[in-house]
C-alpha positions, 0 to 999 in steps of 0.5 A: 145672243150669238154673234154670227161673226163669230160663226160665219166660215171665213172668207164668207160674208153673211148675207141673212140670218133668220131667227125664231121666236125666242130671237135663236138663231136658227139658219144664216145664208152666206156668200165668199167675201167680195162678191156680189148678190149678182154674181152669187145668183148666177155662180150659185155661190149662195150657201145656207148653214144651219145652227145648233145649239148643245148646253144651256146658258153661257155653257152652251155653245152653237155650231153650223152645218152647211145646208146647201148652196144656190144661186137662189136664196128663195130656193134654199128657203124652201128646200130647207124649211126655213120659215116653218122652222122660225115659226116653232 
């Protein structure tokens, strides 16, 4: 399993991480360390990252692309197709 520590961009905290089926993870949505849920809705400071996987096995490694940024986490949900993609 990956440790989302080890993929969440610094000075960023993790706020969810969604996952499929198989426990991957697929997608993490973050905000910059010290802020509040409050204060990231209305700064839009939400951002949602995709994760990707190349190789297999302890080879494999997994790498982030930033989605996009909200003040709405449902927003970015939506937009991106999270919950079908966990349901794959």
């Amino acid at each position: 399993m990956i440790d989302i520590a080890e993929l969440c961009p610094k000075d960023e905290k993790t706020w969810l991480t969604y996952y499929n089926k198989n426990e991957e993870l697929l997608f993490f949505l973050t905000s910059p360390e010290g802020t509040s849920s409050t204060i990231a809705a209305q700064t839009g400071a939400f951002t949602l990252y995709a994760v990707t996987y190349s190789g297999k096995g302890k080879t494999g490694s997994a790498k982030i692309k930033k989605l996009g940024q909200s003040g709405n986490p449902k927003e970015l949900e939506e937009k991106y197709h999270v919950v079908e993609a966990m349901s794959e």
